[in-house]
C-alpha positions as CSV (number, residue, x, y, z in Angstrom):
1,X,-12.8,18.4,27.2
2,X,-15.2,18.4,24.4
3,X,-15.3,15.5,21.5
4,X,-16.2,15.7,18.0
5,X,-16.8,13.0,15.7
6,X,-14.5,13.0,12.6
7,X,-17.4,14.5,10.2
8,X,-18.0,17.5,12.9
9,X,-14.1,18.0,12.9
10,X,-13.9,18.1,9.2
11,X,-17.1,20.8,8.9
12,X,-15.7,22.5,11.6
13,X,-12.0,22.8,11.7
14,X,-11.7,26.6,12.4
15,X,-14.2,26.4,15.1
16,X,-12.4,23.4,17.0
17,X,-8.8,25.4,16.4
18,X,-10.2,28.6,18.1
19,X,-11.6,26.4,21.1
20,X,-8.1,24.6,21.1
21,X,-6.1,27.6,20.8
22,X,-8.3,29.2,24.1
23,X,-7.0,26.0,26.2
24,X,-9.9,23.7,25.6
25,X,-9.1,20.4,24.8
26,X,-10.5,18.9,21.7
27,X,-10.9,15.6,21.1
28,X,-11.5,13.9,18.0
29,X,-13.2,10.6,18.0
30,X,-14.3,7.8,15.5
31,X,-17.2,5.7,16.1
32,X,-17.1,6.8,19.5
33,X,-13.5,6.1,20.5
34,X,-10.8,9.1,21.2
35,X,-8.6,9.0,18.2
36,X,-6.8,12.3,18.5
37,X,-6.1,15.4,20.3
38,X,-6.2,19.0,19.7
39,X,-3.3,21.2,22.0
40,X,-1.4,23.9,21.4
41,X,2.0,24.0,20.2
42,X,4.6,24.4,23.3
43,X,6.7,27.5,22.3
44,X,10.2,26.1,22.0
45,X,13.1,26.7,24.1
46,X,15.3,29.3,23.1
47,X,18.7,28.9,24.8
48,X,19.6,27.1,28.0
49,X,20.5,28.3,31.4
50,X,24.1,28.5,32.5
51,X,25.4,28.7,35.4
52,X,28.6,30.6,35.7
53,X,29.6,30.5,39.1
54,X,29.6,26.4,38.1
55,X,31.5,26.5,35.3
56,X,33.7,28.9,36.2
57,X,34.3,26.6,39.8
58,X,34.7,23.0,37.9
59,X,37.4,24.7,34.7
60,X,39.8,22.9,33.8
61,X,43.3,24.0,32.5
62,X,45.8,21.8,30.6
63,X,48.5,20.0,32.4
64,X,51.3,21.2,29.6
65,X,50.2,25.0,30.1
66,X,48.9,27.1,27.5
67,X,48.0,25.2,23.9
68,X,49.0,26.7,20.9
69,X,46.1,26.9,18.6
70,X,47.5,27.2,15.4
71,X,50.7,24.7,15.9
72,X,47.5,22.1,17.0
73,X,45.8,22.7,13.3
74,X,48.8,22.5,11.4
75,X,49.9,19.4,13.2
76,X,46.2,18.1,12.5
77,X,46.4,18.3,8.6
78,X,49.4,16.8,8.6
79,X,48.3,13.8,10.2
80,X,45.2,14.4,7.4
81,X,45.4,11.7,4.9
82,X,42.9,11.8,2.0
């Protein structure tokens, strides 16, 4: 972990980036105290797992049977009001 003063950060941005980006942690610091850390960006999650064998295990089917889509619409905008 190296620390840079606020002045050495500001002169050396690029420099401090490059270390961060290589998995060095980079601290910034003002009048000797830690006021900031340099870390790479997590890449963000893209999707989630599923587990099929679960959901397919735990479904759940209406009591009435089958629902019929489009009567449960038109039944909703009739209840609309504006």
């Amino acid at each position: 972990m190296t620390h840079y003063s606020v002045a050495e950060a500001k002169n050396n941005l690029p420099k401090l980036l490059d270390r961060m980006l290589a998995g060095e942690e980079v601290v910034i610091t003002r009048r000797g105290k830690a006021i900031g850390r340099l870390t790479p960006e997590k890449p963000p999650v893209v999707g989630l797992p599923m587990d099929m064998d679960w959901l397919d295990a735990n479904q759940i089917t209406p009591e009435a049977g089958p629902i019929d889509t489009a009567a449960g619409v038109a039944e909703m905008r009739r209840g609309y009001r504006y």
